[in-house]
MITORGU-817857 format. One record per residue (C-alpha): x, y negated, z; residue number from 0; chain; residue in one letter. Coordinates in steps of 0.02 Angstrom, whole numbers. Example, Ala and Ser with C-alpha at 12.3 -4.5 7.8 and 13.67 -1.06 7.14 Angstrom:
// MITORGU-817857
<pt px="615" py="225" pz="390" seq="0" mol="A" type="A"/>
<pt px="684" py="53" pz="357" seq="1" mol="A" type="S"/>
END
This chain:
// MITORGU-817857
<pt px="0" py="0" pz="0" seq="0" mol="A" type="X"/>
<pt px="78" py="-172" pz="-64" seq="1" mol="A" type="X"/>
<pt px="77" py="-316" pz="71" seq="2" mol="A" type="X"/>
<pt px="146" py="-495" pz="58" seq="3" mol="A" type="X"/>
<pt px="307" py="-540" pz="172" seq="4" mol="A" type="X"/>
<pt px="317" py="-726" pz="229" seq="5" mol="A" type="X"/>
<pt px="480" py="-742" pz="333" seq="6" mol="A" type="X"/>
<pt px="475" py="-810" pz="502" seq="7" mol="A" type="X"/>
<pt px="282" py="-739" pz="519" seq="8" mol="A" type="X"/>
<pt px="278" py="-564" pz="514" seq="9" mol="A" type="X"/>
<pt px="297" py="-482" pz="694" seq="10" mol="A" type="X"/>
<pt px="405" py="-328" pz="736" seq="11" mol="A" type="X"/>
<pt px="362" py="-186" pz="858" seq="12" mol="A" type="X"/>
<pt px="528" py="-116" pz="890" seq="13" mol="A" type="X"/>
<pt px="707" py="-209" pz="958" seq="14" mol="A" type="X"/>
<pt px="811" py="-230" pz="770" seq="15" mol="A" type="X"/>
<pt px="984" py="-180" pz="782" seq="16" mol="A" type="X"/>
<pt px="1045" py="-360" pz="695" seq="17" mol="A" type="X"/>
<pt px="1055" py="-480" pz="841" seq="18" mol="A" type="X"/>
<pt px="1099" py="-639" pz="866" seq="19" mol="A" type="X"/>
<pt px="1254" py="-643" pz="1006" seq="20" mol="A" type="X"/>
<pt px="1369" py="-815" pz="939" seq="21" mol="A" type="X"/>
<pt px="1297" py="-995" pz="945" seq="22" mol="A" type="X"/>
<pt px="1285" py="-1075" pz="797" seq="23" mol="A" type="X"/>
<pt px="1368" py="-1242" pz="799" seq="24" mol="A" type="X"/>
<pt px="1322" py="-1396" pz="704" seq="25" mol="A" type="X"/>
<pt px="1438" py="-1526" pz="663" seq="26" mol="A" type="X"/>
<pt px="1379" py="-1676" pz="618" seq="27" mol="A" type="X"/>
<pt px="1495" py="-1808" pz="518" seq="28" mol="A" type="X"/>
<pt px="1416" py="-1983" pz="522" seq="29" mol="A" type="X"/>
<pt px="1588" py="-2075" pz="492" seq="30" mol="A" type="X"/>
<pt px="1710" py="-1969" pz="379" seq="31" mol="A" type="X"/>
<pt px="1877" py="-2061" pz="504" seq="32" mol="A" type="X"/>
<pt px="1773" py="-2014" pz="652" seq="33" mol="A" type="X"/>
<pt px="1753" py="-1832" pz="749" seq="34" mol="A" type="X"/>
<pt px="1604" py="-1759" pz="722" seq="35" mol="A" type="X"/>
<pt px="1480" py="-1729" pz="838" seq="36" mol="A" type="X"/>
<pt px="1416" py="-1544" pz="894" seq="37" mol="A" type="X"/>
<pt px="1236" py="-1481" pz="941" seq="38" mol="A" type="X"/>
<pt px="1222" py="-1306" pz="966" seq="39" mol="A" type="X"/>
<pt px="1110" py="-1185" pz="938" seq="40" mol="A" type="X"/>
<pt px="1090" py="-1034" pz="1081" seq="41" mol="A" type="X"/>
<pt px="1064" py="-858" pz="1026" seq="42" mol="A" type="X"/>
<pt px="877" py="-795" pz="1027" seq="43" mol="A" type="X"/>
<pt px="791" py="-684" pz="965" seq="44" mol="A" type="X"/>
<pt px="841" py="-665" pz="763" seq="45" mol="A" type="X"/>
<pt px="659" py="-747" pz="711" seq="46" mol="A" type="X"/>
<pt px="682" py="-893" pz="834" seq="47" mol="A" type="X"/>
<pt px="862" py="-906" pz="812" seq="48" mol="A" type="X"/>
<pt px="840" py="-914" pz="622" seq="49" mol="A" type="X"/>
<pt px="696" py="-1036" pz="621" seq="50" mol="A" type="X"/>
<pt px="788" py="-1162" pz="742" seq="51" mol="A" type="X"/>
<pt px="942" py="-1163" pz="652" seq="52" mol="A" type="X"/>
<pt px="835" py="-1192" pz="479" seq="53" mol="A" type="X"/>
<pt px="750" py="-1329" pz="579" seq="54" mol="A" type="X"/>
<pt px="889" py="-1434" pz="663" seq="55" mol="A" type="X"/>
<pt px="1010" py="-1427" pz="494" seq="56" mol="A" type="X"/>
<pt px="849" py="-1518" pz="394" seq="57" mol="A" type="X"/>
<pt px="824" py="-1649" pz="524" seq="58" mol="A" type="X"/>
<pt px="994" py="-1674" pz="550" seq="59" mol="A" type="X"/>
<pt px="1037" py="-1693" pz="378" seq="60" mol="A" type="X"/>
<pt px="888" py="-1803" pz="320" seq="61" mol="A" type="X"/>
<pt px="938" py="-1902" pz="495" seq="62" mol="A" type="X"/>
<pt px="1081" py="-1940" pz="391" seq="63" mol="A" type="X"/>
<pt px="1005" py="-1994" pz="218" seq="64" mol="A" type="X"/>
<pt px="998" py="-1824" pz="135" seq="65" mol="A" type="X"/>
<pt px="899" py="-1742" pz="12" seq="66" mol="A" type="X"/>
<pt px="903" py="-1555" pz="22" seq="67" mol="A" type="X"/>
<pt px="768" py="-1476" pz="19" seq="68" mol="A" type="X"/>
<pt px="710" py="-1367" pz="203" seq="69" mol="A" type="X"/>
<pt px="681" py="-1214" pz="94" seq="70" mol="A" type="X"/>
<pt px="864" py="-1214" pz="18" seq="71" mol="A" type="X"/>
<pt px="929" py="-1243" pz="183" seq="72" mol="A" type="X"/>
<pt px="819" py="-1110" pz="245" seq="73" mol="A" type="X"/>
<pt px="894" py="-979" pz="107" seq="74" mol="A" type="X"/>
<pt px="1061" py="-1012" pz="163" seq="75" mol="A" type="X"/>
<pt px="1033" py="-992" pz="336" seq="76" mol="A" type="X"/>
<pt px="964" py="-831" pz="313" seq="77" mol="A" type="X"/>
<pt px="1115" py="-779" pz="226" seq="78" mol="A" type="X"/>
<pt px="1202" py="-774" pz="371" seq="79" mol="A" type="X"/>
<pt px="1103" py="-650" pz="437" seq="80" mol="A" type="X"/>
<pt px="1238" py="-533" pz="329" seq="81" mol="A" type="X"/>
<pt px="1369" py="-599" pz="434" seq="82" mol="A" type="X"/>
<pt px="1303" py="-528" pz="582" seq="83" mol="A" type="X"/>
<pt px="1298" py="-706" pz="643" seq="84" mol="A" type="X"/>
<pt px="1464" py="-719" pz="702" seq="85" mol="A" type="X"/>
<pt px="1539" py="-884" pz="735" seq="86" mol="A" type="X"/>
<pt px="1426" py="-965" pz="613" seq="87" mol="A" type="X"/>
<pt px="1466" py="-1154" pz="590" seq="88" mol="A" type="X"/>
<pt px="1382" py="-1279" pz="492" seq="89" mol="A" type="X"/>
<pt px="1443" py="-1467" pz="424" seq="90" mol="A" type="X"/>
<pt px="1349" py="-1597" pz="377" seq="91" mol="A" type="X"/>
<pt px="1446" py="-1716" pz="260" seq="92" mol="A" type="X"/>
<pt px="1426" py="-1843" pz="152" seq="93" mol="A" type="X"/>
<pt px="1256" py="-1916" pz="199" seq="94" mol="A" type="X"/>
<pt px="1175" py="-1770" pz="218" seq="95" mol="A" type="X"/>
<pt px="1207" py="-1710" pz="31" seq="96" mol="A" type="X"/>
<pt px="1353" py="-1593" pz="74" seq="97" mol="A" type="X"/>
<pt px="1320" py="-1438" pz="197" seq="98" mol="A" type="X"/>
<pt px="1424" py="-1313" pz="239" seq="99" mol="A" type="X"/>
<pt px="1397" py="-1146" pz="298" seq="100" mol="A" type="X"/>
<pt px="1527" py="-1043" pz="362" seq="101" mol="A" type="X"/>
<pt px="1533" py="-886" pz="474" seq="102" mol="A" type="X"/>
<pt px="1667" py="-739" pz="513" seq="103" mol="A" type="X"/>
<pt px="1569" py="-575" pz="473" seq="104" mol="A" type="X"/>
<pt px="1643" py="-468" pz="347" seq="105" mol="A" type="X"/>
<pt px="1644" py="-591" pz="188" seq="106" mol="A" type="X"/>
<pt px="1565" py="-571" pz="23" seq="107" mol="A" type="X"/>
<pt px="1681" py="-462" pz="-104" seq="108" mol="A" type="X"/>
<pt px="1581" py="-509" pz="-268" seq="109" mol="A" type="X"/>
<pt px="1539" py="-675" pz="-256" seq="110" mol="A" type="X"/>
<pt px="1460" py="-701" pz="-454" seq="111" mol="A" type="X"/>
<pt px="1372" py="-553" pz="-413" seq="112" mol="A" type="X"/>
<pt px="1311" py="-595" pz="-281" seq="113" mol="A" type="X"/>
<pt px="1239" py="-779" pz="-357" seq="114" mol="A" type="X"/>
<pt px="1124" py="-632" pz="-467" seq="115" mol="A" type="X"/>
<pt px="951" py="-602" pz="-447" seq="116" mol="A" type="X"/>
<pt px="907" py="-445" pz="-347" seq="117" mol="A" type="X"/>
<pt px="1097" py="-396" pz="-273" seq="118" mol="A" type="X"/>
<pt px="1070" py="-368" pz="-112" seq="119" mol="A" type="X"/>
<pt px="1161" py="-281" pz="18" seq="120" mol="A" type="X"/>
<pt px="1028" py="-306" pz="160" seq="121" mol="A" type="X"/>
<pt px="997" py="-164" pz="269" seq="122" mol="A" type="X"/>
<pt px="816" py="-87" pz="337" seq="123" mol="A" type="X"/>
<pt px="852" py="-182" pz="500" seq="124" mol="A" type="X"/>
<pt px="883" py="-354" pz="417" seq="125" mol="A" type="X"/>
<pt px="730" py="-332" pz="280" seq="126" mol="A" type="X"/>
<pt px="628" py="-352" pz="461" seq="127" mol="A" type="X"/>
<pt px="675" py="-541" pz="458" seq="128" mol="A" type="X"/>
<pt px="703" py="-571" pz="282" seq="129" mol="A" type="X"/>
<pt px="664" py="-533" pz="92" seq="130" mol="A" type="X"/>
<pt px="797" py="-430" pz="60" seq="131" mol="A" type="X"/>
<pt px="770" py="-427" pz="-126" seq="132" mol="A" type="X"/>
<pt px="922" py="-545" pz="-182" seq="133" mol="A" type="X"/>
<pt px="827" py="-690" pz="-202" seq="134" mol="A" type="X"/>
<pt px="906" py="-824" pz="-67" seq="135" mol="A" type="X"/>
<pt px="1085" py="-866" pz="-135" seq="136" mol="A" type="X"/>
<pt px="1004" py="-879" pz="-320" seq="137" mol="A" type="X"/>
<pt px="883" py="-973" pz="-278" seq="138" mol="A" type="X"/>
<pt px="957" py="-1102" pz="-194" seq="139" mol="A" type="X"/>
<pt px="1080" py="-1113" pz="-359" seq="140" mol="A" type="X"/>
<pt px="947" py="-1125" pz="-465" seq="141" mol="A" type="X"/>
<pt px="857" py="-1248" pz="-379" seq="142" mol="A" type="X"/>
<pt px="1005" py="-1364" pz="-343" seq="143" mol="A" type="X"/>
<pt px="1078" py="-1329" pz="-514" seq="144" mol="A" type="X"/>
<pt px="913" py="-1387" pz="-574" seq="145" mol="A" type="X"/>
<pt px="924" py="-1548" pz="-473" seq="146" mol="A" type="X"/>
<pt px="1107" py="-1604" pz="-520" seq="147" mol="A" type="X"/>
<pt px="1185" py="-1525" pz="-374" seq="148" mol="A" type="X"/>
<pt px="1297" py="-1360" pz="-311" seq="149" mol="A" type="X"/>
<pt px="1323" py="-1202" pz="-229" seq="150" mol="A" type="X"/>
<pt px="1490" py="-1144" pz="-194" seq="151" mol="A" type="X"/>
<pt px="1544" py="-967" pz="-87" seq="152" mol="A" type="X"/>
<pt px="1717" py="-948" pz="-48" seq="153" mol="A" type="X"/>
<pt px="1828" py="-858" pz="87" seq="154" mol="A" type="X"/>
<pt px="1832" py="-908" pz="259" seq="155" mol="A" type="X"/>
<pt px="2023" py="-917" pz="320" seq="156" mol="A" type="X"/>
<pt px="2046" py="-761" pz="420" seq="157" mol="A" type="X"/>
<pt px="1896" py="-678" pz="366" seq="158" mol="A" type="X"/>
<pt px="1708" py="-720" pz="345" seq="159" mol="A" type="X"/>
<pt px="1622" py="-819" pz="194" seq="160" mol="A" type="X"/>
<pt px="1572" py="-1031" pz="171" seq="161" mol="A" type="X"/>
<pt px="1434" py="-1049" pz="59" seq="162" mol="A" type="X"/>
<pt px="1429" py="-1235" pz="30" seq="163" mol="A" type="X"/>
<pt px="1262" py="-1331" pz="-56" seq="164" mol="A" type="X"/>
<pt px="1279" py="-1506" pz="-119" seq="165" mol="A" type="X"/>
<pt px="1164" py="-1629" pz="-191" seq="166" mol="A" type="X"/>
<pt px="1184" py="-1770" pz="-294" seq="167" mol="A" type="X"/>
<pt px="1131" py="-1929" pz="-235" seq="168" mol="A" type="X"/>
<pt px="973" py="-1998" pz="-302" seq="169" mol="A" type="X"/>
<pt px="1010" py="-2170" pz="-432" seq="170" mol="A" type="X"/>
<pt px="969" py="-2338" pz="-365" seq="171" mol="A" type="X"/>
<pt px="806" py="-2378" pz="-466" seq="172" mol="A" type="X"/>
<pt px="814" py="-2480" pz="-625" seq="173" mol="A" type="X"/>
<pt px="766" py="-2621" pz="-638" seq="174" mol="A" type="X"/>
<pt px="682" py="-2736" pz="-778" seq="175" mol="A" type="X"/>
<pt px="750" py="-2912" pz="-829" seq="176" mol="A" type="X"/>
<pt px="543" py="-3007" pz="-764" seq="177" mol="A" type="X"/>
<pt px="578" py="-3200" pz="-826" seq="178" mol="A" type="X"/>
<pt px="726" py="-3305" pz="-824" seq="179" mol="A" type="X"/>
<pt px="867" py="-3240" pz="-706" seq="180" mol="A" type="X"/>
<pt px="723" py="-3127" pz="-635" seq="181" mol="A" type="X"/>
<pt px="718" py="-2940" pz="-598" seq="182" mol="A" type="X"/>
<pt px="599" py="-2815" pz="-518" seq="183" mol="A" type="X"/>
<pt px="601" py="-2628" pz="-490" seq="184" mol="A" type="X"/>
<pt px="558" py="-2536" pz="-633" seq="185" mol="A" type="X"/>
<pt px="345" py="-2456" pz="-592" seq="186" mol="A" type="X"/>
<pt px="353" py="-2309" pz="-520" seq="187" mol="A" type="X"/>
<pt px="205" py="-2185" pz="-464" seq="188" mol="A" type="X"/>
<pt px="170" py="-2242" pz="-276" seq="189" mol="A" type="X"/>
<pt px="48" py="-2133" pz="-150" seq="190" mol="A" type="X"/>
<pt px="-27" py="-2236" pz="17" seq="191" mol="A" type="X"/>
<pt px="-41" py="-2107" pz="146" seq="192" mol="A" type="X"/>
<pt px="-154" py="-2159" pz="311" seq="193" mol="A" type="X"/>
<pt px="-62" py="-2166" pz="495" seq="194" mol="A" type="X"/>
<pt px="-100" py="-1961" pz="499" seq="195" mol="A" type="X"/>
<pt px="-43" py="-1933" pz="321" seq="196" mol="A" type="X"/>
<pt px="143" py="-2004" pz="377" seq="197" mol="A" type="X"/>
<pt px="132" py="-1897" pz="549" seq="198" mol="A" type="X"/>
<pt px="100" py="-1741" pz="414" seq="199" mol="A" type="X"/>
<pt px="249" py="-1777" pz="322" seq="200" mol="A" type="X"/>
<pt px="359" py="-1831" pz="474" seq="201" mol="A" type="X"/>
<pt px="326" py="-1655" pz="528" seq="202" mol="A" type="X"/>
<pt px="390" py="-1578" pz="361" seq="203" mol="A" type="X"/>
<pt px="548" py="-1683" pz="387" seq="204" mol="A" type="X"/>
<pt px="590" py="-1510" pz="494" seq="205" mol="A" type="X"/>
<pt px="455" py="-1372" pz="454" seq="206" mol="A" type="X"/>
<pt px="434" py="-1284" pz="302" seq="207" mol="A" type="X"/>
<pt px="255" py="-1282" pz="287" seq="208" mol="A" type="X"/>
<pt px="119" py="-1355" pz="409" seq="209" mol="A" type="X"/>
<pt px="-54" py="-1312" pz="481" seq="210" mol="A" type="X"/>
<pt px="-193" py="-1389" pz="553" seq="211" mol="A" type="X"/>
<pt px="-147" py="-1291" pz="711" seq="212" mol="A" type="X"/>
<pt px="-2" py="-1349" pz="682" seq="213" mol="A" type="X"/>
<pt px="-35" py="-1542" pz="699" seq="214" mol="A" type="X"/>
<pt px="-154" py="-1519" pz="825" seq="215" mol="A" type="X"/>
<pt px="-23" py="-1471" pz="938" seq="216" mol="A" type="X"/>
<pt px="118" py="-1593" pz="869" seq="217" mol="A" type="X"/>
<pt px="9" py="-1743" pz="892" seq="218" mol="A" type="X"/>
<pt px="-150" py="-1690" pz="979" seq="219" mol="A" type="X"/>
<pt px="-333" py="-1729" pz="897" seq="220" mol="A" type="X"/>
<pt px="-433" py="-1601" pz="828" seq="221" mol="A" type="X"/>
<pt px="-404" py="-1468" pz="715" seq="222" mol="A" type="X"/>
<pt px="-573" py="-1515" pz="555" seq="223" mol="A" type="X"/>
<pt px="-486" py="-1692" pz="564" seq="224" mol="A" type="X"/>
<pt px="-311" py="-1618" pz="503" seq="225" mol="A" type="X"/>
<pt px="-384" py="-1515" pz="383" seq="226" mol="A" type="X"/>
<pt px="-468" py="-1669" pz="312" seq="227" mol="A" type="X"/>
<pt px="-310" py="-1745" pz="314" seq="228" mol="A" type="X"/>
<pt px="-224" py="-1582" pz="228" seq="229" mol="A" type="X"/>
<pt px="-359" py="-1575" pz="102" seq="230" mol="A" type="X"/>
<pt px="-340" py="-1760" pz="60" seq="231" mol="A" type="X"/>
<pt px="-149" py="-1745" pz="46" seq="232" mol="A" type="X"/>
<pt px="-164" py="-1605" pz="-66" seq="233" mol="A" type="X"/>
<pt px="-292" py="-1693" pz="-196" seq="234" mol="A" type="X"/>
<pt px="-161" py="-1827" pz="-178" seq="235" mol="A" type="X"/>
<pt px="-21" py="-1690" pz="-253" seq="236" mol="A" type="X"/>
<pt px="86" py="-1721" pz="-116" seq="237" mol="A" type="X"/>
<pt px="46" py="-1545" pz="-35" seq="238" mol="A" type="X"/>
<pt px="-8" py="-1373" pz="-103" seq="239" mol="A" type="X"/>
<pt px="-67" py="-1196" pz="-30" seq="240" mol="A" type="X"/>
<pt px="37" py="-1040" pz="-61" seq="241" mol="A" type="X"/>
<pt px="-87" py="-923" pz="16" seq="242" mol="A" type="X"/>
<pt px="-170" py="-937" pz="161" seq="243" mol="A" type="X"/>
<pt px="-206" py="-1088" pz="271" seq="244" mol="A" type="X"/>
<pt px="-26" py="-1172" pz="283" seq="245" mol="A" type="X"/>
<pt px="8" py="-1317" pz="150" seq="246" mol="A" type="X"/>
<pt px="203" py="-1341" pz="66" seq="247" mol="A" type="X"/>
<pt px="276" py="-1508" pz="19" seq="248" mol="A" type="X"/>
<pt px="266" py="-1515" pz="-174" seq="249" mol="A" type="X"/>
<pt px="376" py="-1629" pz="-279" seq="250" mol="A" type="X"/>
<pt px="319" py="-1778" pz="-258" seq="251" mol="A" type="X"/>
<pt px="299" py="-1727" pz="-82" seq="252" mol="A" type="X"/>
<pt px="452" py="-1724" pz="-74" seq="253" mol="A" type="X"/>
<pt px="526" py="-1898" pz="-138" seq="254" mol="A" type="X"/>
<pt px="384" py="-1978" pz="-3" seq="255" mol="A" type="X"/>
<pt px="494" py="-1885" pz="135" seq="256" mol="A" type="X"/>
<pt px="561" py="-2032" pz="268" seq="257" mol="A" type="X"/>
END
């Protein structure tokens, strides 16, 4: 019998054998001549530990003017889940646009092939937290690729893999010569969101997708007048369904981000 997987959601009877015993550390470069500074995640339980670490790289990095996407992010940090999570680190450089990933598990031997759709070396105990189908790495290539940015995987120095994701900085807009000595932005398509529309996309800043639930407990008021809000967003373009209840940023979602 065929069944969806949505990672992060499904629940698991039994204790997994992957589990997560290193903190992950975060460093955090807002001046390139200065140290950087460190938040660390604990380990949890793989699910939790997975979804935090996912959660606290997008804020960061958007704290810092950047533009990748939570569900790239979210591939990569899965990846590490092939590591073993050991000694994962994770920079954030350049404004947000640069992120590295780096860890000391037992490395990645064939990197091109491992940038191909549906190589995989995930185990029976890692498929319980992830896709396992060789989808994450390519992805995220694809996607940045598509966008004018990177992926690159290289060795660690004494062992271990750094998978590092890059995106190009978005143009200033262009602007239009408007009278004598006179310029203005060139038009571009605008959306007004209400007070609760900007609280729904403050909470995808650092969530993949979002609820009424959801909201209800972020910022309190009553679950029909977030799914208004939801439904309104979504006739709007600026969120979509993917099954169920939960709505995902689309693109122009995305370019509204704060």
């Amino acid at each position: 019998m065929s069944r969806a997987f949505y990672p992060f959601v499904e629940e698991n009877q039994e204790e997994a054998e992957v589990q997560a015993r290193y903190a992950a550390r975060i460093a955090v470069y807002d001046d390139a001549a200065s140290a950087p500074r460190v938040v660390v995640v604990d380990p949890t339980d793989v699910r939790s530990y997975l979804e935090e670490i996912t959660s606290e790289v997008s804020r960061l990095s958007r704290e810092q003017g950047g533009h990748i996407p939570f569900m790239v992010i979210r591939e990569v940090v899965e990846n590490l889940i092939h590591a073993y999570f050991r000694e994962p680190a994770i920079s954030i450089l350049d404004g947000g646009d640069t992120i590295r990933f780096a860890d000391q598990g037992p490395g990645i031997k064939e990197k091109e092939r491992a940038l191909e759709y549906g190589t995989t070396s995930a185990t029976e105990e890692m498929k319980r937290y992830i896709r396992g189908v060789g989808s994450g790495l390519p992805y995220a290539q694809q996607y940045l690729h598509d966008h004018g940015g990177t992926l690159e995987i290289q060795d660690n120095i004494s062992g271990g893999t750094i998978v590092t994701i890059s995106m190009e900085q978005p143009k200033k807009p262009q602007v239009e010569a408007v009278g004598r000595g006179m310029v203005e932005p060139v038009a571009r398509p605008t959306v007004t969101l209400s007070a609760r529309g900007e609280k729904v996309l403050a909470y995808l800043v650092s969530h993949e997708s979002v609820g009424p639930k959801d909201l209800v407990d972020a910022y309190g008021g009553s679950q029909p007048t977030w799914s208004r809000e939801l439904k309104s967003l979504e006739g709007a373009g600026v969120v979509s369904k993917r099954g169920g209840q939960k709505r995902y940023l689309t693109n122009l979602g995305q370019l509204l981000l704060p």
